[in-house]
Every structure is written in structure tokens, then in C-alpha cells.
C-alpha positions, 0 to 999 in steps of 0.5 A, spaced: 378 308 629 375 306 636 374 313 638 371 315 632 365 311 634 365 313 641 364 319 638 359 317 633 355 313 638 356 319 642 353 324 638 347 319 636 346 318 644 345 326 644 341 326 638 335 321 641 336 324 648 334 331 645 329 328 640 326 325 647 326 331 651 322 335 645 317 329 645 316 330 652 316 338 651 310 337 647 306 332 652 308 338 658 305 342 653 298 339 653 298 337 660 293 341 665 292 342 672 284 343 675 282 346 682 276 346 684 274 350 690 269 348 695 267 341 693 269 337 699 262 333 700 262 332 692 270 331 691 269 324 689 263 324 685 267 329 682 272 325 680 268 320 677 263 324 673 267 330 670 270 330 664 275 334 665 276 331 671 277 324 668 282 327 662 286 332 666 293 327 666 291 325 658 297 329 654 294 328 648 288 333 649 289 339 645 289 346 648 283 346 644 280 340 647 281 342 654 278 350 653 272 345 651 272 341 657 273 347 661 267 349 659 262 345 659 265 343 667 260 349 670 254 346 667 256 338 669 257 340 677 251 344 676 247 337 674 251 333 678 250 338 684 242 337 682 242 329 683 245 332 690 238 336 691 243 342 691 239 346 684 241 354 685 249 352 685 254 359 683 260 356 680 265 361 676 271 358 672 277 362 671 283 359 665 290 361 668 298 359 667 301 358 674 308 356 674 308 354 665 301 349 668 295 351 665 290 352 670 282 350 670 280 354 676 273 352 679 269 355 684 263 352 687 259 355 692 252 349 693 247 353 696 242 351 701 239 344 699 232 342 697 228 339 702 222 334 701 215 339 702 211 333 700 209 326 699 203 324 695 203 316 693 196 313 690 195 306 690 191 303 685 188 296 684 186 290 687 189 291 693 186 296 695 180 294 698 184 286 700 190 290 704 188 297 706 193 297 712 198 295 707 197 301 704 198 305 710 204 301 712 208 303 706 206 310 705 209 310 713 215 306 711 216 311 705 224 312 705 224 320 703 219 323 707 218 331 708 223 334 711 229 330 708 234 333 702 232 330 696 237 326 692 236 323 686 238 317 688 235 317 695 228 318 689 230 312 685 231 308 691 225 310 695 221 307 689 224 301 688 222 299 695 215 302 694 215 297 689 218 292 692 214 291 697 208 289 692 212 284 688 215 280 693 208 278 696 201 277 693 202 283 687 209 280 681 205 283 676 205 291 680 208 297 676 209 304 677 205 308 673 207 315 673 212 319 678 214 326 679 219 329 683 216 337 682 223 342 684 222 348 686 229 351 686 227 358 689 224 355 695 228 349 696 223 345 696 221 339 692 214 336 692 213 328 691 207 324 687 208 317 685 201 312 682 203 305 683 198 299 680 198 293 684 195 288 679 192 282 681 193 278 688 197 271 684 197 264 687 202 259 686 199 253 681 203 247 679 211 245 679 215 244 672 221 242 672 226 243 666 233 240 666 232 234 671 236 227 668 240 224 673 236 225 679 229 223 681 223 229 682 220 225 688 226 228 692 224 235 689 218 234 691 220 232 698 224 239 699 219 244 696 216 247 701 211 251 696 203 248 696 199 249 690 194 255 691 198 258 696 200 266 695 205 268 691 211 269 695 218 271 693 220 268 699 217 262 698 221 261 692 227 263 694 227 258 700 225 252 695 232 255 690 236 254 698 233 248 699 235 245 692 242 248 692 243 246 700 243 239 697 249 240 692 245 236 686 245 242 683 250 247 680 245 251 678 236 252 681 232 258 678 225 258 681 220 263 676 213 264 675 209 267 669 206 274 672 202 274 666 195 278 670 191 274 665 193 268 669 194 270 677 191 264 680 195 257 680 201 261 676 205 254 675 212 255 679 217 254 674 223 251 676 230 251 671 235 245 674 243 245 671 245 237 675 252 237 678 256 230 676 253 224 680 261 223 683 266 228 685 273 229 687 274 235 691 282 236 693 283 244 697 288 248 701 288 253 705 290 258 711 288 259 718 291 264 723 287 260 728 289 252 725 295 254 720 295 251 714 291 246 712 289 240 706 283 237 704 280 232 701 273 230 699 269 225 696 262 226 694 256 221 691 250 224 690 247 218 689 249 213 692 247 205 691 242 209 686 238 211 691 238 219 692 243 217 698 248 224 698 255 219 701 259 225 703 267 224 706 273 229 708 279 228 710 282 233 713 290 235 716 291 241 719 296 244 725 291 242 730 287 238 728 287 230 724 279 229 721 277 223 717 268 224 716 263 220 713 256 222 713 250 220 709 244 223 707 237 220 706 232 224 701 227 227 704 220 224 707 214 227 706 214 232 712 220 235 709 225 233 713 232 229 712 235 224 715 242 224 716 248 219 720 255 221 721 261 218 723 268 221 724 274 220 728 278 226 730 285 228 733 286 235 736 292 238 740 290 246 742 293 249 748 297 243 750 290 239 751 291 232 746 285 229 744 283 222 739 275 223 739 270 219 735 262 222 734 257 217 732 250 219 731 243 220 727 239 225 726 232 229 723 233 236 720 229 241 717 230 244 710 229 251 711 236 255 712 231 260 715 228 257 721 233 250 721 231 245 727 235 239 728 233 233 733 239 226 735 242 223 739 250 222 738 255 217 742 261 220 744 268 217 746 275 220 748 282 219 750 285 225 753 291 227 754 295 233 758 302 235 758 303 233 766 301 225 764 293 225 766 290 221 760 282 221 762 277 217 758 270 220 758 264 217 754 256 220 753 250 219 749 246 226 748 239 226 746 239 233 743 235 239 739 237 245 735 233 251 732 237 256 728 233 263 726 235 267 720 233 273 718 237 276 714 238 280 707 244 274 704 245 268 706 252 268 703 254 275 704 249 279 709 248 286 711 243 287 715 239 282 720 240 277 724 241 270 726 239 267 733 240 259 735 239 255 741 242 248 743 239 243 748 242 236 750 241 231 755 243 224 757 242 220 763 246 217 768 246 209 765 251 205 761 255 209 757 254 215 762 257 216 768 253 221 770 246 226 768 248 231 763 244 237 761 248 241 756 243 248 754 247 254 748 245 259 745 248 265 740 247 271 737 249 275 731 246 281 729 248 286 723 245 293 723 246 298 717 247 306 722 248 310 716 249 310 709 257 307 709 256 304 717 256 298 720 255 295 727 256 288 728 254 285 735 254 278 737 253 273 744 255 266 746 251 263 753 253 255 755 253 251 761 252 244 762 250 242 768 249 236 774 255 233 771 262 234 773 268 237 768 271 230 768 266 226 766 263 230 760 267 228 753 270 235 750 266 236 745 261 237 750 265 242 754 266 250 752 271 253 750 273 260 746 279 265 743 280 265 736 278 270 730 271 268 731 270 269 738 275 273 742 280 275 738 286 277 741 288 271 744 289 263 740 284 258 738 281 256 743 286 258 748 280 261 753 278 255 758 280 251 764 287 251 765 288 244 767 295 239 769 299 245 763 293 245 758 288 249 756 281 244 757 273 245 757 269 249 762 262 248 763 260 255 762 261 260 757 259 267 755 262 272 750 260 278 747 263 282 742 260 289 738 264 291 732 263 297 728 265 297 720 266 302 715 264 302 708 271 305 704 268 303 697 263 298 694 268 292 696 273 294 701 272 296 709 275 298 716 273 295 723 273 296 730 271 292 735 271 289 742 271 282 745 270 280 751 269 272 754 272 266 757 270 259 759 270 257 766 268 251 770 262 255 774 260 262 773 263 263 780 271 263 778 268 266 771 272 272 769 271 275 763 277 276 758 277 283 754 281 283 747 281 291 742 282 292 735 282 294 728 281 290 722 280 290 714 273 287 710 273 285 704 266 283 701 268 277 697 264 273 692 265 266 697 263 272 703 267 276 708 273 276 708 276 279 715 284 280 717 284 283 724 290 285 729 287 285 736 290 286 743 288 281 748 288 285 755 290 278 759 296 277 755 299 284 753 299 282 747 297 282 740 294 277 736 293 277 728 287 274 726 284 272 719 276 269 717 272 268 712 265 269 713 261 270 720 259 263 724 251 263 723 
């Protein structure tokens, strides 16, 4: 009985086995391969855009299906070639069997480009008599001028800056009211023709705000940096959006106006507000290459004692360091800027220097995350501790003022532009401390589309504190560098003074780093850079440390995301590092 089942079993197995490969004989039988013969410059618009392309793996097109597919592909390549500036193809196409396969064979041959014979932008409106030299800089700024390939989006792309230009300043209510691009595939030339209509020159009127419960509009008022009567910025609007979002009140702010050209002057600013809670809990864990994992919790009050007060503590534990800070914001005064005082206790241990610290201070600091400045005065104390036993206790009180400048085309997530900032700071010799101190720093970042997919990416840093010696000056004080946002190839801030087994803070600083990125998609690049820098004691005995490599870019929501392997020069080794963001 048991062997007639095994048979039985047996034969049911081969039955479904053969039901199977038949199945699998038709889907083969449908399945069709395609080649396309000279379309390396094109092969991924290729793939994204042809339907035979986007269908060549289904098996359940038909054979009548795929003829059809096949032949309408010629027509398509020669329209996708045309977006290209490419308008006189020859594509010829071949149906064959190879190896049981049905082949859909496609050769392409693109012939000589069209190129830009000339440009005719005509400008209509008020601004033609206001901005006269406006209107010959934009026609200078044109972005596909004679003797460029034309390319579809190359025109698309040109227009919208034309009209870009107009709606961020003075002209929301600007149009373009007729555009021709005339081809002329015999010549390979195309000729360019653009009407634009500036409309009315707008100015700013009164602000009304939407969607304000919780918090007080005097502190709107406070931060809006737009005057009534002023001219229409869209700067102006974006900074005002910035500034209210910088202040976290608010998890959403969307400034408007109404471009109605009956209404250009003292166009009210529309101002659209959605409030965060007054308290919140914010708990996070996280990873570093340069401090390891980490936790951290925060607790926020947007309006302390009732008063639009912004109280803001964190605790925070990671591998090199122990924070616990409190700061509290005060609204605006009527200058526009924010007082702020702050209190932290910190404990750090890095390359073998151990340090409990506490910062004290008060300071005055603009809005603008464009030109930010800032202006205090802080009380530093520290315990030292060394590996060889040396404990040094150092305090000072610095007087100190900052300007940042940023210009850049993203705050969060930039492209282009460029961000440059300097420090100073000084404290007489007195009470607290022990000698004169001058501290002066300024940094550099500067991001530079090459090409339509490259990136350079270059930065500096320059520091010294001078007139007091390195054993009277607290640590915070002090440079040093090495990690994934200074030179990498080396530790977190393992560049420095060596000093009873550790690492210490020199009084002189510099690095230099220039990277180069490559766009692979949308999201997704690869890098190469070299870093150089080191901290010293005095810019005699100043050496710099060179660190190479590769990295990955990942444009993400929250800002770049960048993993890089370096190798440091100085110590033959390689060193993986991981950042978000760039330090602006």
C-alpha cells in the first residue's frame, strides 16, 4: 500500500512539475530582448522613457504587443533625441530571433546638434523705465545663450530664471506672455523669442496673521523684519518665515501676499501660523563616528512663567562627553534682537584629556540666519585632568562678538553659496583672569555647482588666542581639530598639543579641506576630498596633518547625510567617519 502511494505521490509531483515548465515555456515564449545601438549619451533617458524599454521584462505582453511596441520606439527616440537638441536622427530598426529570443534591434545615429543661432527677449511694463540696467543684466544672465546646444530643458530652465528674476523683487505679479523656440533642423540652428510682462512694481502693507492662540503677536512683531511701504521681497518674506520658525513656536509658518496688480502698493503680508504645544518632551538616540552612541533628552517651554520666555534644557550622555544645559530666551526688543542666558555643566574625556567644565553667560543676537551677529560676555571654569596626574584649574571672563554671513540657495539642505563667520573675544587680566586674553577665529564654507552633475566643496578654519599662555587659558577657549567635520582621517579632535600623555588645546588653528561631489541621482553622490590642518601651540612648531579619501552623499530630508573613509597620512591609518549636515 505504501509504495502505491509513493507512486501515486510520484506521479502527481511530475505532473505539476511538467504543468509548471509549460507555464514557464509560454512566459519565455513572450519574453523579448532589446538593443540599442549608439545611445550611450542617451542610454538612461532611454530606459526611463521608451515603452519598449519599461516593458522588455513583462511576460505577459503578447507577440502582438511587442510588434507594436517596436514600432512605434523610432518615433519615440526620435522625440526624446529632439528634447536633446538632437532634431535630423536616423534610426532604423530590425525584428529578428537570436538564440530562440525575439530581438528588437535599434540603431541610432543622433547627427550634429542644434545650436542656439539667437536670442530675442522683450521686456514689457513698468519696469522698463524704473530698471533699465535691470533689464540688460538679465538678458546677460540669460542661461542658453548663442552658440549653446538647445535642449528642452535647458529652455524650460532658462525661462524660469528670466522670470524668476522679476518675481523674487519688486514684480510677484510678472508673466510670460508669449515664447517661441523656432527649429530649424537643416541648419541646426534654432532661433529663441521670449515676451515677458513685468506688471506692477508691489510694496509690502500691513501684516495679518491667521492661526495665533497660544502666543502673544507682540513677539511676532518683534521678529518681523518687513516694514510697511518697503519693496516686495521675497527675501524679506523668507527671512521673516526663518526667523518665526528658528524660534520653535511654531511647526508651521507660511508668509504670502496677494499679487493682485489692482492692489500693488501696501499689499498686506499674509501671514499663516500652526503653534506647537507650549510644553514638550523630547527624548533621542543617536550614533557618531567621532562621540559613539549617544542619548538625549530635552525639555522645552515655549512660554515660560507666561511670559513668551522659550526655557530650553538638555541632558545629554555620550562616549566622550556628559552635558547637562539650560538656556532661556527672552522675546525680542524692538531692535530686533533676543536676549539670551545660558548655564551648562560639561564633562569631556578625548585623547586622554579629562575635562569638568562649567559656561556661564548672557548675550544679545540678531534674528537673521543670513547676517546673524551676537554679542556677550561668558564666565569659564575648568578642572583639568591628564593621564600623567597633572590637574590644572583655569577660569576666564570673555567679552565676545560674532558675525555669521550666509548665502546660500538652502539653509537646511544647500547647493550653492557660501557661508563666512568670525569670532572675537578678549578678557583683561583681573579678578578672575590670570592674564590678558584676545582670542580671534574665522571659518569659511564655500559650495560650487562645476557642471550639470559636479560639486566642489571647499572650507577654512583660522584661530589664535594671543597674549596669554596655554596654561592659563580654559579649554573652550583653545583649538583643536580632527573628526568628520574637520580633517578626517583622524579622531575627534585628536589634532592638538600633546601634553603629560593627552591631547590638549593649542592657541593657533588652521584647516583646509576642498572636496569634490558627484551627483549619481537626484538623492544619491559620491566624493572625493583632501583635508589638511592641525592645532599648535605657536605658528612655529604649526605642522599641518593631511588626511584623503572617498565618501557617499545622501540628500536627506533632515540635510546631507555624509559616510566617509579617509586615510590620515600622519598615522597610516584609515579612519570611518559619518555626519549629518555641514558646520555653518
Amino acid at each position: 500500500m505504501s509504495c502505491q502511494l509513493l507512486r501515486q505521490s510520484l506521479h502527481r509531483f511530475s505532473h505539476a512539475l511538467g504543468l509548471l515548465l509549460w507555464l514557464a515555456g509560454i512566459a519565455s515564449a513572450h519574453a523579448y530582448t532589446v538593443e540599442i545601438r549608439g545611445d550611450e549619451p542617451f542610454a538612461e533617458m532611454f530606459a526611463q522613457h521608451l515603452d519598449i524599454r519599461r516593458h522588455q521584462d513583462d511576460a505577459a505582453v503578447s507577440e502582438e504587443e511587442w510588434r507594436r511596441l517596436a514600432s512605434i520606439t523610432p518615433q519615440q527616440i526620435r522625440d526624446l533625441l529632439a528634447t536633446e537638441g538632437y532634431f535630423s536622427p536616423a534610426v532604423t530598426a530590425e525584428l529578428v530571433t537570436e538564440g530562440g529570443l525575439q530581438l528588437a534591434r535599434f540603431t541610432i545615429d543622433p547627427g550634429a546638434p542644434t545650436l542656439i543661432d539667437a536670442v530675442d527677449i522683450r521686456v514689457h511694463g513698468p519696469i522698463v523705465d524704473a530698471y533699465p540696467q535691470r533689464i540688460e543684466r538679465m538678458r546677460r544672465q540669460w542661461g542658453l545663450p548663442s552658440g549653446e546646444r538647445f535642449t528642452q530643458k535647458g529652455w524650460s530652465e532658462a525661462k524660469s530664471a528670466l522670470l524668476r528674476n522679476l518675481l523674487v523683487r519688486d514684480y510677484p505679479a510678472a508673466a510670460i506672455t508669449a515664447s517661441e523656440a523656432r527649429i530649424e533642423p537643416q541648419q541646426q540652428r534654432a532661433m529663441l523669442t521670449v515676451e515677458i510682462d513685468s506688471g506692477p512694481a508691489f510694496t509690502f502693507g500691513e501684516l495679518q496673521i491667521e492661526g495665533l492662540q497660544r502666543y502673544s503677536r507682540a513677539m511676532i512683531e518683534g521678529l518681523n523684519p518687513i516694514r510697511p511701504g518697503e519693496r516686495y521681497s521675497q527675501e524679506k518674506l523668507n527671512e521673516l518665515q526663518s526667523r518665526l520658525t528658528d524660534t520653535g513656536y511654531f511647526s508651521s509658518v507660511f508668509p504670502s501676499i496677494d499679487t493682485d496688480p489692482a492692489h500693488a502698493q501696501g499689499a498686506p503680508v499674509k501671514l499663516s501660523l500652526v503653534e506647537n504645544q507650549r510644553k514638550q518632551l523630547g527624548l533621542g538616540v543617536g550614533f557618531s563616528t567621532d562621540t559613539g552612541a549617544g542619548v538625549q533628552v530635552k525639555w522645552l517651554d515655549r512660554n515660560f512663567l507666561q511670559r513668551d520666555w522659550r526655557l530650553q534644557t538638555q541632558l545629554e550622555l555620550n562616549r566622550e562627553a556628559r552635558l547637562l544645559d539650560g538656556e532661556l530666551y527672552l522675546p525680542a526688543r524692538r531692535n530686533g534682537w533676543i536676549p539670551n542666558f545660558n548655564a551648562r555643566y560639561e564633562r569631556t574625556t578625548s585623547a586622554g584629556e579629562i575635562n569638568d567644565k562649567m559656561r556661564a553667560g548672557a548675550r544679545m543676537s540678531t534674528p537673521s540666519r543670513i547676517d546673524e551677529r551676537s554679542a556677550g560676555f561668558s564666565f569659564f571654569m575648568e578642572r583639568q585632568r591628564l593621564p600623567d596626574g597633572t590637574i590644572n584649574n583655569r577660569q576666564a571672563i570673555i567679552a565676545a562678538y560674532s558675525y555669521a554671513r550666509r548665502r546660500l540657495d538652502n539653509l537646511v539642505a544647500p547647493r550653492r553659496g557660501y557661508v563666512a563667520a568670525v569670532e572675537l573675544g578678549a578678557g583683561p587680566k583681573g579678578l578672575v583672569n590670570e592674564a590678558n586674553i584676545v582670542r580671534v577665529a574665522a571659518r569659511a564654507t564655500w559650495l560650487n555647482p562645476l557642471q550639470r552633475d559636479w560639486r566642489s566643496v571647499l572650507r577654512g578654519q583660522v584661530g589664535q588666542v594671543f597674549f596669554a599662555g596655554r596654561d592659563k587659558v580654559p579649554g573652550d577657549l583653545l583649538f583643536r581639530t580632527g573628526g568628520a567635520q574637520s580633517v578626517r582621517g583622524y579622531g575627534f579632535e585628536t589634532l592638538g598639543v600633546s601634553q603629560g600623555g593627552a591631547v590638549v588645546g593649542g592657541r593657533v588653528v588652521a584647516v583646509v579641506s576642498a572636496e569634490l561631489v558627484y551627483r549619481i541621482t537626484p538623492e544619491w553622490g559620491a566624493a572625493v576630498f583632501h583635508d589638511a590642518g592641525n592645532a599648535a601651540d605657536t605658528w612655529k612648531n604649526f605642522r599641518f596633518r593631511h588626511g584623503t579619501g572617498i565618501g557617499a552623499r545622501w540628500r536627506s530630508p533632515i540635510g546631507p547625510v555624509n559616510l566617509d573613509l579617509a586615510y590620515g597620512h600622519a598615522t597610516r591609518e584609515p579612519h570611518l567617519h559619518f555626519s549629518v549636515g555641514y558646520v555653518f
